[in-house]
Backbone atoms as SQL, in Angstrom:
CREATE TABLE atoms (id INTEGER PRIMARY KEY, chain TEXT, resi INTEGER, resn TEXT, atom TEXT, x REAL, y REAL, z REAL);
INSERT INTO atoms VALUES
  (1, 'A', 1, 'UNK', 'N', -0.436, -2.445, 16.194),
  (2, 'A', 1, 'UNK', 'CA', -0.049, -1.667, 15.030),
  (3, 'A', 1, 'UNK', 'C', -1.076, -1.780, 13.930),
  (4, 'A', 2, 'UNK', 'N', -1.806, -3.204, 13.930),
  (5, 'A', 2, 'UNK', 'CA', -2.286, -3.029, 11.957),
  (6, 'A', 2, 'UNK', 'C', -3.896, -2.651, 13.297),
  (7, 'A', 3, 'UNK', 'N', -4.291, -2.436, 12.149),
  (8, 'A', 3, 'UNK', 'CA', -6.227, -2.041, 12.563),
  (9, 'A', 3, 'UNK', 'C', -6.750, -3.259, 11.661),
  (10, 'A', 4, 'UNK', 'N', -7.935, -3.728, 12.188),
  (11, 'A', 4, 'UNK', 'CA', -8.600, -4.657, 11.574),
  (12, 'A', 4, 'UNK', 'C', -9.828, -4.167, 11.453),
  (13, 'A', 5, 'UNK', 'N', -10.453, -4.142, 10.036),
  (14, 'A', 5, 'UNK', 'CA', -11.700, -3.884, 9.979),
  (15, 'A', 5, 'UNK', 'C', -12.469, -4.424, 8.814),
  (16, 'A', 6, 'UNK', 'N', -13.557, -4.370, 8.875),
  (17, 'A', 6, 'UNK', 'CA', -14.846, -5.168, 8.317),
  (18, 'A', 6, 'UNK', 'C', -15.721, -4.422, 7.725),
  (19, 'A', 7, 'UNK', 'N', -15.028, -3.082, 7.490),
  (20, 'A', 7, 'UNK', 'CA', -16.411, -2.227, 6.956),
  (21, 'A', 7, 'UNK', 'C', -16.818, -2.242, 5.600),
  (22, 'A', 8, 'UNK', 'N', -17.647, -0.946, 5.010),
  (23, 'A', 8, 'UNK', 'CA', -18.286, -0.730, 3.655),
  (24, 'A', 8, 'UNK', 'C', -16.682, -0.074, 2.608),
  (25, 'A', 9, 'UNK', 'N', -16.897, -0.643, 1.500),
  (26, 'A', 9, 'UNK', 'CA', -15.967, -0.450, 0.431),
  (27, 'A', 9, 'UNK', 'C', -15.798, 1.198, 0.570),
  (28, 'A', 10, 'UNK', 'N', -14.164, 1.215, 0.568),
  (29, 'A', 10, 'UNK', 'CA', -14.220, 2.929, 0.406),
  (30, 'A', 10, 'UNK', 'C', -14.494, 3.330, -0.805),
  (31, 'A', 11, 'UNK', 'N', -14.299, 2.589, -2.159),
  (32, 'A', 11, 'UNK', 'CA', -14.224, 3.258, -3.271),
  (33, 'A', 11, 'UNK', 'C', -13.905, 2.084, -4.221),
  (34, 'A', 12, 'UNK', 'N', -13.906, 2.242, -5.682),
  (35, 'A', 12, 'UNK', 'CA', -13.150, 1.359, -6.511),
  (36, 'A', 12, 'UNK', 'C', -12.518, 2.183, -7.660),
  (37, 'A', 13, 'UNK', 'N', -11.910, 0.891, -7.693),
  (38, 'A', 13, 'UNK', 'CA', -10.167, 1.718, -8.523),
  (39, 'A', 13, 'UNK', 'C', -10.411, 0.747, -9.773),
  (40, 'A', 14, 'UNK', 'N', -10.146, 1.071, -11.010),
  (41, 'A', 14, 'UNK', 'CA', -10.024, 0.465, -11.954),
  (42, 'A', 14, 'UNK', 'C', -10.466, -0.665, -12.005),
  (43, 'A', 15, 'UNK', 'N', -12.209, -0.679, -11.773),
  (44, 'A', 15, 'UNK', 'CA', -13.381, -1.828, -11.297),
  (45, 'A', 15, 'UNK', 'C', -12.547, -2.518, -10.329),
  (46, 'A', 16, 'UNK', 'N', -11.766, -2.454, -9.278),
  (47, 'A', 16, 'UNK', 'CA', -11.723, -3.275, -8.152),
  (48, 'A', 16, 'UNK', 'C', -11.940, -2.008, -6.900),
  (49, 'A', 17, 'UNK', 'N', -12.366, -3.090, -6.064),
  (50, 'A', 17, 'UNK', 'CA', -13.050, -2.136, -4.668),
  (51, 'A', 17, 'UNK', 'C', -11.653, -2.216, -3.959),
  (52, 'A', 18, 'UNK', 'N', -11.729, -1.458, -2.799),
  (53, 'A', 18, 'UNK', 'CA', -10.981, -1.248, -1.763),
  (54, 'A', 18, 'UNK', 'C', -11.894, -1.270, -0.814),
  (55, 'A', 19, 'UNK', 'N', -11.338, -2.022, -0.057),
  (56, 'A', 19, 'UNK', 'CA', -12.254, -2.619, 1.276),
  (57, 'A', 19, 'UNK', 'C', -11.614, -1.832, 2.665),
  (58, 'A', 20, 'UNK', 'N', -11.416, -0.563, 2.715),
  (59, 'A', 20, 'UNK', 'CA', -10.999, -0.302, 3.779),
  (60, 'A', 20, 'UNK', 'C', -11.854, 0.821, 4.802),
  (61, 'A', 21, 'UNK', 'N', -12.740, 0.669, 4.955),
  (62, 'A', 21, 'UNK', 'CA', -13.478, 1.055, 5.903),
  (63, 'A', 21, 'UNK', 'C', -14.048, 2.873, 5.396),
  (64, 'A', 22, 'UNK', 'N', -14.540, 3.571, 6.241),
  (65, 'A', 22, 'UNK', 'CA', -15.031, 5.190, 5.727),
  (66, 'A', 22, 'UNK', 'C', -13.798, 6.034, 6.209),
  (67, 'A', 23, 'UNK', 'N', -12.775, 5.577, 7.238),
  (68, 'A', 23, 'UNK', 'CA', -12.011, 6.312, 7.681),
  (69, 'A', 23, 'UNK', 'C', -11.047, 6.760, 6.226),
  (70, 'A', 24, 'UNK', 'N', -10.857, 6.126, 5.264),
  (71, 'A', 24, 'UNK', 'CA', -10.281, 6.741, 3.935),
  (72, 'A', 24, 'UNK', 'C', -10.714, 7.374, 3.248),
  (73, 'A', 25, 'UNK', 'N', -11.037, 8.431, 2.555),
  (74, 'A', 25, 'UNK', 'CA', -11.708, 8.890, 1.426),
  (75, 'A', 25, 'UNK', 'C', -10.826, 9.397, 0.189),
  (76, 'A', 26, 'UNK', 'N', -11.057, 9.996, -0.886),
  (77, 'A', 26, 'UNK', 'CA', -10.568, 10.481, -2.168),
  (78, 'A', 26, 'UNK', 'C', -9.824, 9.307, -2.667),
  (79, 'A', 27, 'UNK', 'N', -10.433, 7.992, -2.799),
  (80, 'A', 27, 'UNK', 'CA', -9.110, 7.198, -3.487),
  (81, 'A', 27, 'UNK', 'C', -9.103, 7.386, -4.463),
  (82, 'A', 28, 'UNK', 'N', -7.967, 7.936, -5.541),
  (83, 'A', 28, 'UNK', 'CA', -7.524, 7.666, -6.744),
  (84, 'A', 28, 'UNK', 'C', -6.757, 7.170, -6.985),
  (85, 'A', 29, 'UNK', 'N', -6.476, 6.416, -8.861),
  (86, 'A', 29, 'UNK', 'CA', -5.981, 5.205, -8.872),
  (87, 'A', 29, 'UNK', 'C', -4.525, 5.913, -9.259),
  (88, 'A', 30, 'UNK', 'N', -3.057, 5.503, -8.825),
  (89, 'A', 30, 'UNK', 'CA', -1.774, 5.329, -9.122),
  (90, 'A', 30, 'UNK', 'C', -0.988, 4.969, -10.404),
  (91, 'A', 31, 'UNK', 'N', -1.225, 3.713, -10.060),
  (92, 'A', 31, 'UNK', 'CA', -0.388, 2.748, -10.510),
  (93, 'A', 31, 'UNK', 'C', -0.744, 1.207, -10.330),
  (94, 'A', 32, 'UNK', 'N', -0.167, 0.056, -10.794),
  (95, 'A', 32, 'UNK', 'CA', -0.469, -1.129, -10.492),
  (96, 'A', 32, 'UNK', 'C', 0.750, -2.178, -10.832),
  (97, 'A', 33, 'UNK', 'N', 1.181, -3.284, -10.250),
  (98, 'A', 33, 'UNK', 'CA', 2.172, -4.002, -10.275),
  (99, 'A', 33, 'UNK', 'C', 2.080, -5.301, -10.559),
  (100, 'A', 34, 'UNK', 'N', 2.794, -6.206, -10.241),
  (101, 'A', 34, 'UNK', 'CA', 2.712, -7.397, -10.378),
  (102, 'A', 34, 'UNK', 'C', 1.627, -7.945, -8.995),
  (103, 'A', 35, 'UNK', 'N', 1.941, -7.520, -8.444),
  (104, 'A', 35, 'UNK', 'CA', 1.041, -7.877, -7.179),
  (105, 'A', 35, 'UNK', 'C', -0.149, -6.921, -6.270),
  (106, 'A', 36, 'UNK', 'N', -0.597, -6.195, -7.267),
  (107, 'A', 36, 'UNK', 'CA', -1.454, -5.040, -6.477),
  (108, 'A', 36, 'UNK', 'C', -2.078, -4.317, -7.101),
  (109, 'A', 37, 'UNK', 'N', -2.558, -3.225, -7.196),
  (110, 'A', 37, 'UNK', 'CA', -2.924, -2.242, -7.687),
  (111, 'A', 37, 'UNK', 'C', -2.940, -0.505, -6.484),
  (112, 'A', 38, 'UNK', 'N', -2.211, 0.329, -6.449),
  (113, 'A', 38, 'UNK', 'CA', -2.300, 1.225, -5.699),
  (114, 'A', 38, 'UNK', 'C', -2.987, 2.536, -5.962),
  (115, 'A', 39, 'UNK', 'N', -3.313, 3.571, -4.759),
  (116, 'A', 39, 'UNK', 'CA', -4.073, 4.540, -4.967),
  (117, 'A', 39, 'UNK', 'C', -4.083, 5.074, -3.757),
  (118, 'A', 40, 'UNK', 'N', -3.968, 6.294, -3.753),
  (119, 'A', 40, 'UNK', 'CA', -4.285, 7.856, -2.794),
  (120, 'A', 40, 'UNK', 'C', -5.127, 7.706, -2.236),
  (121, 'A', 41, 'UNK', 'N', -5.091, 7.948, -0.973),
  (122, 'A', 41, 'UNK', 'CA', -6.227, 7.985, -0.243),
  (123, 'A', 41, 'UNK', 'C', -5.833, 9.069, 0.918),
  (124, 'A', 42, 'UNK', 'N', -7.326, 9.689, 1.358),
  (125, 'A', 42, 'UNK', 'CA', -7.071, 10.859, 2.139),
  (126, 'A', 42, 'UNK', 'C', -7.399, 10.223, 3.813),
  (127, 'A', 43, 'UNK', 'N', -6.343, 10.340, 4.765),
  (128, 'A', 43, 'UNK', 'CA', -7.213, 9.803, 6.273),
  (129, 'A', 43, 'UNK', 'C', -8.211, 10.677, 6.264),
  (130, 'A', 44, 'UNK', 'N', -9.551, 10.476, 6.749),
  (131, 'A', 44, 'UNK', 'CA', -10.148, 11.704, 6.955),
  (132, 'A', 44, 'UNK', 'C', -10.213, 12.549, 8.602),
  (133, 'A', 45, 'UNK', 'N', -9.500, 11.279, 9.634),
  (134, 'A', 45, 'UNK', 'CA', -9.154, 11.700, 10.647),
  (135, 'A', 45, 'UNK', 'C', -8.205, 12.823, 11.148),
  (136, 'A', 46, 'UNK', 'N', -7.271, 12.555, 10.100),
  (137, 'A', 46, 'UNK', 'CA', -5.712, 13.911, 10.180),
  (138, 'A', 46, 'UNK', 'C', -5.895, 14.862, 8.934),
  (139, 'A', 47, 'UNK', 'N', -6.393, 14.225, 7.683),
  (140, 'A', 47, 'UNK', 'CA', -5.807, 14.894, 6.358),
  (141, 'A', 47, 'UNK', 'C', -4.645, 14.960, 5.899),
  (142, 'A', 48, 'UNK', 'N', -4.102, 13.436, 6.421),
  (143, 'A', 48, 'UNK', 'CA', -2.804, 12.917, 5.719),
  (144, 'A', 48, 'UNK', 'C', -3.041, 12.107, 4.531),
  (145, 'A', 49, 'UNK', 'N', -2.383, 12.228, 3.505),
  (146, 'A', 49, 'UNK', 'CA', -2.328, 11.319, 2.388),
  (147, 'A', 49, 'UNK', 'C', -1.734, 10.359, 2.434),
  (148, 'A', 50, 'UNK', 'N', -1.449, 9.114, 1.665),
  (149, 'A', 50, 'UNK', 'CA', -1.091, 7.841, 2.058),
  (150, 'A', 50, 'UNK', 'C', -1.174, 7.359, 0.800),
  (151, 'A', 51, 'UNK', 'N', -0.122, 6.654, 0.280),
  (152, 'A', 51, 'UNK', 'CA', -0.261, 5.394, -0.824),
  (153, 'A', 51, 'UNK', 'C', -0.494, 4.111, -0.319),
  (154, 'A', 52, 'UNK', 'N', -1.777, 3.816, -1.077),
  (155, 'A', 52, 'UNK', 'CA', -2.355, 2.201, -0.221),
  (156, 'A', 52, 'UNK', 'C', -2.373, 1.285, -1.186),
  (157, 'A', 53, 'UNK', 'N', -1.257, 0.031, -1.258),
  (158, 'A', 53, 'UNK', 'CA', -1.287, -0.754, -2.072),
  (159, 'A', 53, 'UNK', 'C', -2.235, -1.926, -1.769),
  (160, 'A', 54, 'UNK', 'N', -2.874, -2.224, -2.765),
  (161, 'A', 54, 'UNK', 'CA', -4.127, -3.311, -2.224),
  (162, 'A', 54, 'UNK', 'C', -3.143, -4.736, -2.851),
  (163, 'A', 55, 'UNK', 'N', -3.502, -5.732, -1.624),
  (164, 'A', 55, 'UNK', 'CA', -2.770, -6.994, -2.535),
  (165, 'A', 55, 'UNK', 'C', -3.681, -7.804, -1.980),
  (166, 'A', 56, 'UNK', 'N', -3.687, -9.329, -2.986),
  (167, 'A', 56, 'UNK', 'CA', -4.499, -10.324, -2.151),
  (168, 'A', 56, 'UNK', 'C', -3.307, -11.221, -2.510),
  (169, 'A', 57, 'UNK', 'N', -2.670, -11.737, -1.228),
  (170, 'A', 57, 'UNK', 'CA', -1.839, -12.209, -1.558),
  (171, 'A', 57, 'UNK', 'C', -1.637, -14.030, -1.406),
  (172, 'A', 58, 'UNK', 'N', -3.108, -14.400, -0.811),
  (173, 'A', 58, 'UNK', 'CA', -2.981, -15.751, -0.314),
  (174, 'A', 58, 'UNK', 'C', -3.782, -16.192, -1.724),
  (175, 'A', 59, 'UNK', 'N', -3.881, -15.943, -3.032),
  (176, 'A', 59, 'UNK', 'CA', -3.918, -15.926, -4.282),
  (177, 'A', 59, 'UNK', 'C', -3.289, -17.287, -4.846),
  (178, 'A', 60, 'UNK', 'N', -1.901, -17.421, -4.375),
  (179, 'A', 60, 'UNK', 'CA', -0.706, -17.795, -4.841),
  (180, 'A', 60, 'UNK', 'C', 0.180, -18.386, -3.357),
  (181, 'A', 61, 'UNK', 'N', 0.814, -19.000, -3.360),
  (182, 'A', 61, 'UNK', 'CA', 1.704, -19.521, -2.545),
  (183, 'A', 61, 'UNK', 'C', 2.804, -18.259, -2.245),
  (184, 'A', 62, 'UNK', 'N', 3.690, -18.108, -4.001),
  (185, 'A', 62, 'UNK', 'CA', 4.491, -17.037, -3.894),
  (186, 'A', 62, 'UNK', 'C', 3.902, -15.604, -3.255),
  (187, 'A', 63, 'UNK', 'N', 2.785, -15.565, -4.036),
  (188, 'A', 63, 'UNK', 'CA', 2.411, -14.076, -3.723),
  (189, 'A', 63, 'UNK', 'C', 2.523, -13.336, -1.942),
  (190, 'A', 64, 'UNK', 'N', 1.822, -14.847, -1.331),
  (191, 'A', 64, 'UNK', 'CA', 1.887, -14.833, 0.284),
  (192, 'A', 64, 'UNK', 'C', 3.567, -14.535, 0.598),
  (193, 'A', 65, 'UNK', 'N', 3.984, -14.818, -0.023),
  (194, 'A', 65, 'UNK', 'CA', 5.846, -15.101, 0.367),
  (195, 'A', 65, 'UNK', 'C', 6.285, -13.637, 0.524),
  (196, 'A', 66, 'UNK', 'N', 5.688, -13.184, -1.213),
  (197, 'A', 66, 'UNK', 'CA', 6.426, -11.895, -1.058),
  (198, 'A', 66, 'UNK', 'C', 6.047, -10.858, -0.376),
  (199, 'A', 67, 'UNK', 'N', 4.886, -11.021, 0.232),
  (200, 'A', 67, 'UNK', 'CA', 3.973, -9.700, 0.576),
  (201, 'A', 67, 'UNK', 'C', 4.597, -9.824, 2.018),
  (202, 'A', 68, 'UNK', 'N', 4.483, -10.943, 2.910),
  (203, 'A', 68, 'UNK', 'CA', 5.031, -11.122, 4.000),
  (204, 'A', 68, 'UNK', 'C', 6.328, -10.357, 3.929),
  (205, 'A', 69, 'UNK', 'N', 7.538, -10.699, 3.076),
  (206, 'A', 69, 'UNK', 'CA', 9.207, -10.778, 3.178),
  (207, 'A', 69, 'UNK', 'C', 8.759, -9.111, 3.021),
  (208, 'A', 70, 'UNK', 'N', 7.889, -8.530, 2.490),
  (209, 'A', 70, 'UNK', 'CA', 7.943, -7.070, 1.972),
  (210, 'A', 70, 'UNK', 'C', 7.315, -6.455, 3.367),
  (211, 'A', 71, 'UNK', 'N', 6.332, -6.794, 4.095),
  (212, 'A', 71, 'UNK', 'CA', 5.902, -6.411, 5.478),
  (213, 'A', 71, 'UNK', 'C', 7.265, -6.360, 6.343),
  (214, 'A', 72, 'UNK', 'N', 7.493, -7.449, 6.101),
  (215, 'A', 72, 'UNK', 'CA', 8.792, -7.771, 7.257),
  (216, 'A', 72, 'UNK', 'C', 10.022, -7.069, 7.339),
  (217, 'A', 73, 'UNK', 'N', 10.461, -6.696, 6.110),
  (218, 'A', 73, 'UNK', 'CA', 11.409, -5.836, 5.885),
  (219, 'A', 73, 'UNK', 'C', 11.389, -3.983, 6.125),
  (220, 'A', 74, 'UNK', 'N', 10.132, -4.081, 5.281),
  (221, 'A', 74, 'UNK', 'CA', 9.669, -2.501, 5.929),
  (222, 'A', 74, 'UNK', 'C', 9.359, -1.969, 7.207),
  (223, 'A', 75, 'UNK', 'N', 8.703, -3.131, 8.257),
  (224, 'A', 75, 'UNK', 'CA', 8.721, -2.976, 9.343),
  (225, 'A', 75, 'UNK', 'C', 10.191, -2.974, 9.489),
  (226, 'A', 76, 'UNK', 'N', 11.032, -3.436, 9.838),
  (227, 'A', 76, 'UNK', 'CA', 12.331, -3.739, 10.763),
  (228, 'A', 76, 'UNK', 'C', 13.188, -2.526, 9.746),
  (229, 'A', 77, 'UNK', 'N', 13.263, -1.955, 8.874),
  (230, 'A', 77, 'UNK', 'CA', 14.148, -0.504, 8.629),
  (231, 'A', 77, 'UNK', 'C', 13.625, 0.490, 9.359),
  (232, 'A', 78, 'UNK', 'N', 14.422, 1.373, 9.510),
  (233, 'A', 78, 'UNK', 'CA', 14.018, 2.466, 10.262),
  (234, 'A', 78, 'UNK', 'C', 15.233, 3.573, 9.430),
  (235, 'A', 79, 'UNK', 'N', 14.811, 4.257, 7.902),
  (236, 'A', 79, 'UNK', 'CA', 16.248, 5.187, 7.528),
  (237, 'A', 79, 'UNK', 'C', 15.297, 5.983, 6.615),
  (238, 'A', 80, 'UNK', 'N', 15.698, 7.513, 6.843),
  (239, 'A', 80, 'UNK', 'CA', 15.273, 7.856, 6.168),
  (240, 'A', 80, 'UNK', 'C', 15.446, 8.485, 4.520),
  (241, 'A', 81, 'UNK', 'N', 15.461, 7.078, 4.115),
  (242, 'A', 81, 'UNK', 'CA', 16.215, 6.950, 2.583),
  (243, 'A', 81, 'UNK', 'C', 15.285, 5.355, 2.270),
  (244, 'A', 82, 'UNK', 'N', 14.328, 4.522, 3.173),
  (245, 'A', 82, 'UNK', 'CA', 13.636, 3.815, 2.929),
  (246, 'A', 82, 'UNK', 'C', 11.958, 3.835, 3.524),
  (247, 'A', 83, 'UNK', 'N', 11.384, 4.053, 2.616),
  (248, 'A', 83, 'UNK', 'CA', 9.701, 4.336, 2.873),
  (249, 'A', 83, 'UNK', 'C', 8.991, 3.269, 4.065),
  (250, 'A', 84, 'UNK', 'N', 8.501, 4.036, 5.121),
  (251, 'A', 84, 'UNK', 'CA', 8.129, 3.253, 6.010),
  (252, 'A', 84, 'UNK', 'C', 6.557, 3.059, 6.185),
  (253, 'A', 85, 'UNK', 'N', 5.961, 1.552, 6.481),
  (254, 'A', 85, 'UNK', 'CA', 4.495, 1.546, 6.512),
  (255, 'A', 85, 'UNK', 'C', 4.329, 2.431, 7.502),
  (256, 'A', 86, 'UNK', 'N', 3.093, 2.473, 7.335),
  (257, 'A', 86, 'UNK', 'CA', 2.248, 3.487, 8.260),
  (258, 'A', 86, 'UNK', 'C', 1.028, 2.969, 8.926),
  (259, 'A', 87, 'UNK', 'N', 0.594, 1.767, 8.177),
  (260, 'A', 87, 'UNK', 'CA', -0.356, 1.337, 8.465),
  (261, 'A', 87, 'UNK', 'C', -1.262, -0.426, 7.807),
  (262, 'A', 88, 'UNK', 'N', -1.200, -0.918, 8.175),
  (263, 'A', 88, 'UNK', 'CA', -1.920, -2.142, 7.660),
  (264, 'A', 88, 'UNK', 'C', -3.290, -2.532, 7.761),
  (265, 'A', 89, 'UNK', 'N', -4.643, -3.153, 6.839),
  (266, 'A', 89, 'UNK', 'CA', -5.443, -3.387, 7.219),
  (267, 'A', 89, 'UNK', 'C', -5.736, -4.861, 6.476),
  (268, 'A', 90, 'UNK', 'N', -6.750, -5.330, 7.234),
  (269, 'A', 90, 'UNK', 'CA', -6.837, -6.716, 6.769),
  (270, 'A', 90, 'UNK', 'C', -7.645, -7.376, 7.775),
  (271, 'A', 91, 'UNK', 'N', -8.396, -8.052, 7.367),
  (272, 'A', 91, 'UNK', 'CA', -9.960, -8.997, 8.063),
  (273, 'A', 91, 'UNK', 'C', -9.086, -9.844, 8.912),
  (274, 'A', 92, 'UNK', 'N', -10.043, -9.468, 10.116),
  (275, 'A', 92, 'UNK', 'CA', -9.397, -10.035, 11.576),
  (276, 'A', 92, 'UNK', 'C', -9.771, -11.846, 11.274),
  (277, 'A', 93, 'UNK', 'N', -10.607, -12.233, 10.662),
  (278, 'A', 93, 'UNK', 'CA', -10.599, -13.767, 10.775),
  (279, 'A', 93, 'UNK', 'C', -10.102, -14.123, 9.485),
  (280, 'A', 94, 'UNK', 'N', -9.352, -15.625, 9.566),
  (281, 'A', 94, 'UNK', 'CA', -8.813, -16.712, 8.827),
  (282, 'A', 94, 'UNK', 'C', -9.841, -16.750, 7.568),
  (283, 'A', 95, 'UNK', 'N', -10.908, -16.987, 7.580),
  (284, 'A', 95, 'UNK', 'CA', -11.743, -17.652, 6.634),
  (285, 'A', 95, 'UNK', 'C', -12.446, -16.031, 5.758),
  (286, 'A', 96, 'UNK', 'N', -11.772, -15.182, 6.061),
  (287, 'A', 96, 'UNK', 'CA', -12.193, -14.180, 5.270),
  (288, 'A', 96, 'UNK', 'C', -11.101, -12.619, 4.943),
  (289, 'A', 97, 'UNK', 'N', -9.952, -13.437, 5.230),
  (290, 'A', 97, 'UNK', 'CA', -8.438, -12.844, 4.888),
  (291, 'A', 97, 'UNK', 'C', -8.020, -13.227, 3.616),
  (292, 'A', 98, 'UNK', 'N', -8.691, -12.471, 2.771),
  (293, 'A', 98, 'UNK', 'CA', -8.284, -12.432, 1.339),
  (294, 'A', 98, 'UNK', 'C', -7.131, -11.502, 0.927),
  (295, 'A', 99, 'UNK', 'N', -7.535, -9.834, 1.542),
  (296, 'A', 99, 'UNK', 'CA', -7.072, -9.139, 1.064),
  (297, 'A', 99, 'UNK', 'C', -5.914, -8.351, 1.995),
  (298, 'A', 100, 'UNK', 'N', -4.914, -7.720, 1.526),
  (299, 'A', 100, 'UNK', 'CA', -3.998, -7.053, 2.460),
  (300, 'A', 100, 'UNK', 'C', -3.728, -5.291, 2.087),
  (301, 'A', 101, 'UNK', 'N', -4.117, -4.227, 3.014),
  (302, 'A', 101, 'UNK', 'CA', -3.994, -3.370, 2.362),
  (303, 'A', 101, 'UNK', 'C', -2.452, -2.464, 3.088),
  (304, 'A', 102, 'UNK', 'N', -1.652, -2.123, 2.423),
  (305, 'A', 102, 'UNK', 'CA', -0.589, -1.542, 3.147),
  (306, 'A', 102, 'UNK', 'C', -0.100, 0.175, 3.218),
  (307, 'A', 103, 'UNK', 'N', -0.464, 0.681, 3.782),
  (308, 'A', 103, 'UNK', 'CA', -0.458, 2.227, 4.282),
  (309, 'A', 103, 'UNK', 'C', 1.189, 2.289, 3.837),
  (310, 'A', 104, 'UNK', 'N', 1.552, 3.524, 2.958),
  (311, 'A', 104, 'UNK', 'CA', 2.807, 4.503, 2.957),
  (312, 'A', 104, 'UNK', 'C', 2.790, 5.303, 2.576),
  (313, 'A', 105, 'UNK', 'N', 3.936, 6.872, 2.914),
  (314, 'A', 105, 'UNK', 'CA', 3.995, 7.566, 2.921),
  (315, 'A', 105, 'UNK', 'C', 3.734, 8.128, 1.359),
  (316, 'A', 106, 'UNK', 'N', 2.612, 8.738, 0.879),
  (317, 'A', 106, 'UNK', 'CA', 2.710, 9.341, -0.258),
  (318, 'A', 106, 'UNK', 'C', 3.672, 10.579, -0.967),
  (319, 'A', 107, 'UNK', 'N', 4.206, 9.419, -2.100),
  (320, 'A', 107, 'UNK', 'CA', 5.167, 10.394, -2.364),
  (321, 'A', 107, 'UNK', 'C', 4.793, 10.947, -3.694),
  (322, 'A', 108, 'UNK', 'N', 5.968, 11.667, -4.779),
  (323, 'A', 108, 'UNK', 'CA', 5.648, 12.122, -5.747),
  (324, 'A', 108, 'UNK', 'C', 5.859, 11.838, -6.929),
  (325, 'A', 109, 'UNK', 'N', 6.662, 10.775, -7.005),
  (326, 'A', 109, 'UNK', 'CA', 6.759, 9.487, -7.928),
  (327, 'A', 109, 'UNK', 'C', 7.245, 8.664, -6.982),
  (328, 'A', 110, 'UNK', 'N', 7.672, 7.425, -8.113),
  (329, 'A', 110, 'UNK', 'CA', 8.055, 6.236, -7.618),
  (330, 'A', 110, 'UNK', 'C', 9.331, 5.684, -8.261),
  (331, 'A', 111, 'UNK', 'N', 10.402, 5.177, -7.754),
  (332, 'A', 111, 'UNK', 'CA', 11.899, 4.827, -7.834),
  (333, 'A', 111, 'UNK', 'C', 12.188, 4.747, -9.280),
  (334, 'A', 112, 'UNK', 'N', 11.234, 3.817, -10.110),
  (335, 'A', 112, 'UNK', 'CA', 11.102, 3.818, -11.370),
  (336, 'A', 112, 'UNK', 'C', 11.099, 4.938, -12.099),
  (337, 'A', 113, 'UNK', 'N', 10.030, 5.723, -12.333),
  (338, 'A', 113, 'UNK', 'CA', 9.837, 6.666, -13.100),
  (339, 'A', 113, 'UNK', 'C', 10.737, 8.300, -12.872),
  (340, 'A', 114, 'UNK', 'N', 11.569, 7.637, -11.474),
  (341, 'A', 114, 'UNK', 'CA', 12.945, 8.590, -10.855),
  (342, 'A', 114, 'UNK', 'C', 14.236, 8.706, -11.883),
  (343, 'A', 115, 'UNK', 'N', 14.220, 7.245, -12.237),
  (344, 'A', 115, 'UNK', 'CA', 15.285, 6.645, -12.624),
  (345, 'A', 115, 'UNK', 'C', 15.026, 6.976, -14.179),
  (346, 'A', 116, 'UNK', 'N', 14.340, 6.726, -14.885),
  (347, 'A', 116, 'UNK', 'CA', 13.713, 6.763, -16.536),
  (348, 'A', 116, 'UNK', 'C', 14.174, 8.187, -16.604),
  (349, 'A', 117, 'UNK', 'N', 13.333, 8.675, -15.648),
  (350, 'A', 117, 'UNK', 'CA', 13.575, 10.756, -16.206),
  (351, 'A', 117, 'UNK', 'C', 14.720, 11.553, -16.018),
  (352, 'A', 118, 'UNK', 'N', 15.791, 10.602, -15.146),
  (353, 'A', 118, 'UNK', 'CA', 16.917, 11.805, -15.122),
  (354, 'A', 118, 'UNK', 'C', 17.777, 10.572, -15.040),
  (355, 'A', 119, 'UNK', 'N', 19.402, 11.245, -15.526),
  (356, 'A', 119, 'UNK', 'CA', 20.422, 10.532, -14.934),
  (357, 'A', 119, 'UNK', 'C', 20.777, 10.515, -13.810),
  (358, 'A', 120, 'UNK', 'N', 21.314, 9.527, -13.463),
  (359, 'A', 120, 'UNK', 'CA', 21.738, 9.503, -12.042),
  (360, 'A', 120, 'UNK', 'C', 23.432, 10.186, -12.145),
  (361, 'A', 121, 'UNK', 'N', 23.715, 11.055, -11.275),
  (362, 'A', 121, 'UNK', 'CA', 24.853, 11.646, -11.179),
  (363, 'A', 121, 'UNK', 'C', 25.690, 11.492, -9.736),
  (364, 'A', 122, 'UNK', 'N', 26.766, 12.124, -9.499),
  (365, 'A', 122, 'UNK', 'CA', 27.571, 11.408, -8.200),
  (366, 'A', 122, 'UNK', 'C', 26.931, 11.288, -6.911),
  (367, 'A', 123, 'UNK', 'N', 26.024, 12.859, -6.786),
  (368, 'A', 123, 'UNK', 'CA', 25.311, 13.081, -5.673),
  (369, 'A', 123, 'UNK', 'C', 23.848, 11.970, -5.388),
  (370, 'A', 124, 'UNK', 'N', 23.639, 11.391, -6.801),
  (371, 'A', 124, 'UNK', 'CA', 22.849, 10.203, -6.476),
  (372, 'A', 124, 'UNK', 'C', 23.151, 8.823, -5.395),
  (373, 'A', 125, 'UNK', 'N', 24.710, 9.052, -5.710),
  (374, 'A', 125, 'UNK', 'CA', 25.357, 7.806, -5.233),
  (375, 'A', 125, 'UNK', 'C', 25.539, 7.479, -4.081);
């Protein structure tokens, strides 16, 4: 399932690079969280879009915790009412697994800025 690769920086986002090989192009920057920073990227194989959250998560003890419990969970749902990876990348050896990048479905906002702009009404429920 994940691809491992070692290639040239696709791009950088708000002075940080993205290390994910040439197969991505057009990254632009999103958004950013407690643990990441995300951004658009085009496959250039299909011309599917994709939100790719970059994390480095072995940073922190916690950070490793959550990124895992967040892999783990998204893998094992399968509904379509919860966003599913698509794709993972990340350096095939130990001593140079810094970073984790996680492929999903690009959408058109995000749960947050869903919630801020409208009320939620019955049919939300």
């Amino acid at each position: 399932f994940a691809n491992y690769c070692m290639m040239q920086c696709s791009g950088t986002v708000k002075g940080e690079s993205f290390n994910m090989g040439s197969r991505y192009t057009n990254l632009s920057f999103i958004g950013e969280g407690a643990y990441g920073k995300v951004a658009s990227v085009t496959d250039s194989n299909t011309g599917i879009k994709y939100a790719v959250k970059k994390t480095c998560p072995f940073e922190h003890q916690t950070y490793s915790q959550r990124t895992y419990r967040e892999i783990k969970i998204l893998l094992h749902f399968r509904h379509e009412n919860i966003i599913e990876i698509k794709n993972l990348i990340c350096n095939p050896t130990l001593d140079q697994l810094k970073e984790v990048y996680i492929f999903q479905t690009l959408m058109e906002t995000d749960l947050h800025r869903l919630l801020k702009g409208q009320k939620l009404g019955k049919d939300h429920i």
